[in-house]
C-alpha positions, 0 to 999 in steps of 0.5 A, a space after each residue: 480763814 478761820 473765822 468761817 469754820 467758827 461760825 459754822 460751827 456755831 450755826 450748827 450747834 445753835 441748829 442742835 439746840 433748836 431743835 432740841 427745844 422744838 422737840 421738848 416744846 413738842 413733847 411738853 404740848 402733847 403731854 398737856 393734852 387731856 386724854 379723849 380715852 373713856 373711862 372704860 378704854 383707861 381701866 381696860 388698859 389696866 386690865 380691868 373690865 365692867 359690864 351692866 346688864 338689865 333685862 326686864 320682862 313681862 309674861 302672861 298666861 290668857 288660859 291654863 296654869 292654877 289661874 290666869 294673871 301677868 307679871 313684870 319681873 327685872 334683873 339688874 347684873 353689875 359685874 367686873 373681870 380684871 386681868 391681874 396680870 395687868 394690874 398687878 403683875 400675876 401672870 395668867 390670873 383673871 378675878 371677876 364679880 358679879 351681883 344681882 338685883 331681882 325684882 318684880 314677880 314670876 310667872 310660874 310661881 303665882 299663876 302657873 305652878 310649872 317645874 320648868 320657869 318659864 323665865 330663867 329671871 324668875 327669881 325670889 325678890 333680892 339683891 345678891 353676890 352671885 359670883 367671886 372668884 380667881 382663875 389661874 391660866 396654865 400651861 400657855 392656857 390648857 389647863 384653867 383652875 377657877 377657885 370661888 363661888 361660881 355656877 355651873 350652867 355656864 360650861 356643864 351640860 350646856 350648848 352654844 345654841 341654846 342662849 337664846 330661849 327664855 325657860 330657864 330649863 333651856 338654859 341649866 336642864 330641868 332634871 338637874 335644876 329640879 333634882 338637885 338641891 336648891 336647883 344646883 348652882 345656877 342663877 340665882 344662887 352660885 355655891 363655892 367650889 373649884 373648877 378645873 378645866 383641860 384641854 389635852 388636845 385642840 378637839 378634846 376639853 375635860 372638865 371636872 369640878 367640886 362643888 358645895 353641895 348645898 346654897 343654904 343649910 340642908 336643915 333648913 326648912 326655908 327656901 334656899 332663896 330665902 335662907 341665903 338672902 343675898 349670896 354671902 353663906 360661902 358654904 364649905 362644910 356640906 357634902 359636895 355635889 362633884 361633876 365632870 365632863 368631855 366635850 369632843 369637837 369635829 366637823 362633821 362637813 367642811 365648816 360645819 363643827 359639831 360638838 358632843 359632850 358626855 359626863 356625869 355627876 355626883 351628890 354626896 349628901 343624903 336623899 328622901 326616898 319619894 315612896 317608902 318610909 323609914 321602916 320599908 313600907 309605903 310612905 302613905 301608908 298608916 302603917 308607916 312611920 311618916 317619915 322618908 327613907 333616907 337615900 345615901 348619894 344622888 347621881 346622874 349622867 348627861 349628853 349633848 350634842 349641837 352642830 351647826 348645820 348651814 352657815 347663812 353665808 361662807 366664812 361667816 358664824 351666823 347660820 343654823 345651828 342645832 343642839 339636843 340634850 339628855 340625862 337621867 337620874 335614880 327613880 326613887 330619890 328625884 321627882 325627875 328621872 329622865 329629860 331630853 331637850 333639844 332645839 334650832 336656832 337660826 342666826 344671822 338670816 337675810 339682813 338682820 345679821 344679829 338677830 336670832 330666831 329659835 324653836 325648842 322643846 323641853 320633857 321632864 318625866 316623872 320618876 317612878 317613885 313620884 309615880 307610887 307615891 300618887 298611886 299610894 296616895 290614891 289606895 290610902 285615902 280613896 282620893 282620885 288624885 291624878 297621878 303625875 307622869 310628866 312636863 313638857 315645854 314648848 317655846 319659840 323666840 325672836 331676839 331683834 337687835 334694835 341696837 348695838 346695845 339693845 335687844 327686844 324679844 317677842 317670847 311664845 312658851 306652851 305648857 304641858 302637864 304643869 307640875 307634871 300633871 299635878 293637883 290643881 291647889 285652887 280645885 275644891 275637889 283635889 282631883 283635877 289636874 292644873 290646866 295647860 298654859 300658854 304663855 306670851 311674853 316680851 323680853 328687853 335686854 340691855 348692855 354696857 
């Protein structure tokens, strides 16, 4: 009687046991399984994120500019983001890098002469740090504070429906990348600063942020592309150029949202009057001293507005969307003191989901002073040089995307008034405008 509960018992811790040893055997197996992740879904699960991009390009002008020619021109960005919060355990912090390598020639540098690129790649031949900074979240993400080197066009005066274009006065405005110095910060050349960024409300976002002035030494007489070669000066010391804005979002129809932005910005170091010299008198004058006056500050103020306008079907993002953008700026120190662009995308049409097809128009007049300074030129030497008074780009783009990974896009710009109307540098008699261009191109890009 006895001996049956005993064995019982025995079976049933032997059970125990096996099945113990089974689930170690199961657990040991899986363990010694090689992990089938890639190496980016391993870092991402530390929080730390690569990206490559390439875009090559070529361009031509078969009529107009200073000269007629084509040019190849690449950009290679390696960049990474790493969630800290992730790796290290610092709650709401994000770190990100990012580096070019340039290559190739420009369009508008060697055969055009235009203010507004016609490529927002063309850049000085160079391998450059473009960004390097920390960002802390919050107040569960209203309110972001970035401090580092950074740009600006990526959240200043810019709008959702403008990536697609390739001039790169549709990416940061033109009168801010040809008023500020050095273009402001802006590829190819981001400075140091701080940036906060607010968002009081789900429809109102504030940003405000102070800038470095200056990518290379205000002193010196190089291109500022030249002078910081590779993107590591890490200016502090120069006077600031301080921007902010208010982004306000609404629908104007149910599913129709429509952003407008208003803001300004100031400069706080010192500017050369484009017409007067130092003693007050005409600067082409022989009576004056030769050199400019100096003007204390620069500043501006900007609009934008976009809206998508019709979705292509219910519940999806892709559709047709719009933007317009404004600013001006004093007349006596900037060589551009009104601007407005604007343009439509189309996204997503038929059955080419990411595809995008665009149209835009950009206008960049020439100041008052630059005017007088042409008039003046003209009274004091007896040249009939032109007198500028504006330029204006049109473009109209197709982005096909061949592959999750690969885009390729058929680009027509035409150029009006390239430099403004300026003087031809290859005219014998310096009297004769450079001619108005039109440009083809064809754009890759490809991403990791």
């Amino acid at each position: 009687m006895t001996l049956i509960p005993s064995i019982g018992r025995l079976l049933g811790a032997a059970g125990i046991w096996i099945g113990l040893c089974s689930a170690g055997s199961a657990a040991d197996l899986a363990a010694s399984q090689p992990d089938t992740r890639s190496p980016r879904e391993i870092l991402a699960d530390w929080g730390i994120q690569f990206s490559l991009t390439y875009i090559g390009e070529t361009f031509a002008n078969p009529t107009g500019g200073i000269s007629r020619g084509g040019t190849y021109a690449g950009r290679l960005d390696i960049g990474t983001t790493i969630d800290l919060e992730k790796l290290a355990g610092w709650g709401g912090a994000t770190f990100h890098a990012n580096m070019y390598q340039i290559h190739g020639d420009g369009l508008s540098r060697s055969f055009i002469g235009n203010l507004m690129l016609v490529s927002s790649v063309e850049a000085l031949p160079s391998t450059r740090l473009y960004e390097l900074w920390i960002e802390q979240s919050l107040l569960q993400g209203r309110l972001m504070v970035r401090v580092g080197q950074q740009p600006s066009d990526v959240e200043f005066i810019d709008s959702k429906y403008d990536d697609l274009f390739a001039n790169s006065a549709l990416g940061w405005p033109g009168i801010t990348g040809i008023d500020l110095p050095g273009g402001g910060p802006s590829p190819p050349l981001a400075v140091p600063g701080i940036r906060i960024k607010a968002q009081p409300t789900d429809n109102i976002t504030a940003y405000l942020a102070v800038f470095d002035g200056y990518a290379s030494p205000p002193d010196s007489p190089l291109d500022p592309q030249i002078a910081n070669p590779h993107g590591v000066l890490f200016r502090v010391n120069d006077p600031p150029w301080i921007i902010g804005q208010l982004k306000y979002g609404f629908d104007v129809a149910e599913g129709h949202p429509a952003t407008v932005t208003g803001g300004a910005w100031k400069h706080l170091g010192t500017f050369d009057n484009l017409s007067v010299s130092s003693n007050g008198l005409p600067l082409g004058s022989s009576l004056g001293t030769g050199t400019p006056l100096q003007m204390r500050g620069n500043q501006g103020i900007f609009a934008v507005y976009e809206q998508l306008l019709t979705k292509a079907v219910p519940g999806s993002d892709n559709g047709i969307g719009m933007f317009v953008r404004t600013s001006i700026s004093p007349g006596d120190r900037n060589l551009v003191s009104f601007y407005l662009d604007g343009g439509i995308e189309f996204i997503g049409i038929g059955d080419r989901k990411n595809d995008k097809f665009g149209l835009a128009m950009t206008y960049a007049r020439i100041s008052g002073g630059a005017r007088q300074a042409d008039i003046d030129a003209r009274i004091y030497t007896g040249v009939p040089v032109p007198v500028r008074d504006y330029e204006s780009v049109f473009e109209m783009s197709y982005s096909a995307q061949l592959t999750p990974n690969w885009s390729l896009q058929p680009i027509f710009e035409y150029v009006f008034h390239p430099g403004g109307g300026v003087v031809n540098p290859s005219d014998p008699t310096q009297t004769q405008r450079i001619k108005d261009a039109a440009v083809f191109g064809l754009r890759t890009t490809f991403t990791y």
